[in-house]
N, C-alpha and C positions, 0 to 999 in steps of 0.2 A: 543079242539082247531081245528080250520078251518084256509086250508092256501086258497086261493083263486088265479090262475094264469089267465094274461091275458096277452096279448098283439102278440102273435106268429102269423105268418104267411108265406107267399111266399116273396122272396124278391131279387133283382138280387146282383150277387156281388158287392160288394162295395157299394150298400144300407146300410140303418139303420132300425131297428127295439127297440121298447123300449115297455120290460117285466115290469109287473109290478104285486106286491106278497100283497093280504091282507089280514091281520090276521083278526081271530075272535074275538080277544083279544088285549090287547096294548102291541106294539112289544118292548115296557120295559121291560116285562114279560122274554123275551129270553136272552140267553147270547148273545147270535152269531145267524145270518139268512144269509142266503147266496144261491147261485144260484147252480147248481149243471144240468149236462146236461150226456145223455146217449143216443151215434150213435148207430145204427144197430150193432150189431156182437161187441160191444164195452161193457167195464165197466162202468160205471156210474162214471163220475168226479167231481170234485170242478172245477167251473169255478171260484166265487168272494165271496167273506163274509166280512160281516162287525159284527163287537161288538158293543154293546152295550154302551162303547163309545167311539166307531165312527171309530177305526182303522178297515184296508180294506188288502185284499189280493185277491191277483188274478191268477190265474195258469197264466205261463207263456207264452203262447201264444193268451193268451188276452189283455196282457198289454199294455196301450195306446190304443186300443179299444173299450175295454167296461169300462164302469164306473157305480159300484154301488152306493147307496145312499137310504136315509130312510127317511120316512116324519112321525114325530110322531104322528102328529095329525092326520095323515089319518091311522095310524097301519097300512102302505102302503112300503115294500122295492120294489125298481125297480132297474130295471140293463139294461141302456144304451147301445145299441150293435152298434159301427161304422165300417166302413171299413170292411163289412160282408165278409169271406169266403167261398165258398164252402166247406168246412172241418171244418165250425162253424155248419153244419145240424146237428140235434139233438133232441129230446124232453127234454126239459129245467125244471128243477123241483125246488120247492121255497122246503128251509126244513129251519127248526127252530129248535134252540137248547133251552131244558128248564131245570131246576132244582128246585126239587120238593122233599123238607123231606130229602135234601140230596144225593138222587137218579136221573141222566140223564135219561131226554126224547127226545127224535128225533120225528119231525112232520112234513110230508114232503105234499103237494100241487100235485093234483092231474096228473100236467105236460100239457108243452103247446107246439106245434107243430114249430119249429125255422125251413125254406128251403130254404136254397143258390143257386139258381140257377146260374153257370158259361157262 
């Protein structure tokens, strides 16, 4: 399994930028895919996730900002970034949850460069 990221780059605060995750596979396959972002000197967090059908979550300090969403036909998750921060900088990582014979897989996208410039 192949996650694929795209969309990061420079952006002034209060810009938009929109990530976008594609699998190598049809992301029916997954439980859950969701966004997942790690700053410097930082742990690695949950920003957003959605299931498989369709219910969303999002760390609290994204809420009403971003907004994730899935397009099946493209095996494509993106996650809508509004009202950027400077303390939204981060490398932003696609991970996918899968279950396989009974046993969890995690497959995480190789991460894509998000900078909030103030």
């Amino acid at each position: 399994v192949q996650l694929v990221e795209s969309g990061g780059g420079l952006v002034q605060a209060g810009g938009s930028l929109r990530l976008s995750c594609e699998a190598s596979i049809s992301i029916f396959s997954f439980n859950t895919m969701g966004w997942y972002r790690e700053a410097p000197g930082k742990e690695r967090e949950l920003v957003a996730t959605v299931t498989r059908g369709g219910t969303t979550n999002y760390t609290d300090s994204v809420k009403g900002r971003f907004a994730i969403s899935k397009d099946s036909a493209k095996n494509t998750v993106t996650l809508q970034m509004n009202s950027l921060k400077p303390e939204d900088t981060a490398v932003y990582y696609c991970r996918a949850d899968y279950r396989y014979g009974g046993r969890p897989y995690v497959f995480w996208g190789q991460g894509t460069q998000v900078t909030v410039s103030s």
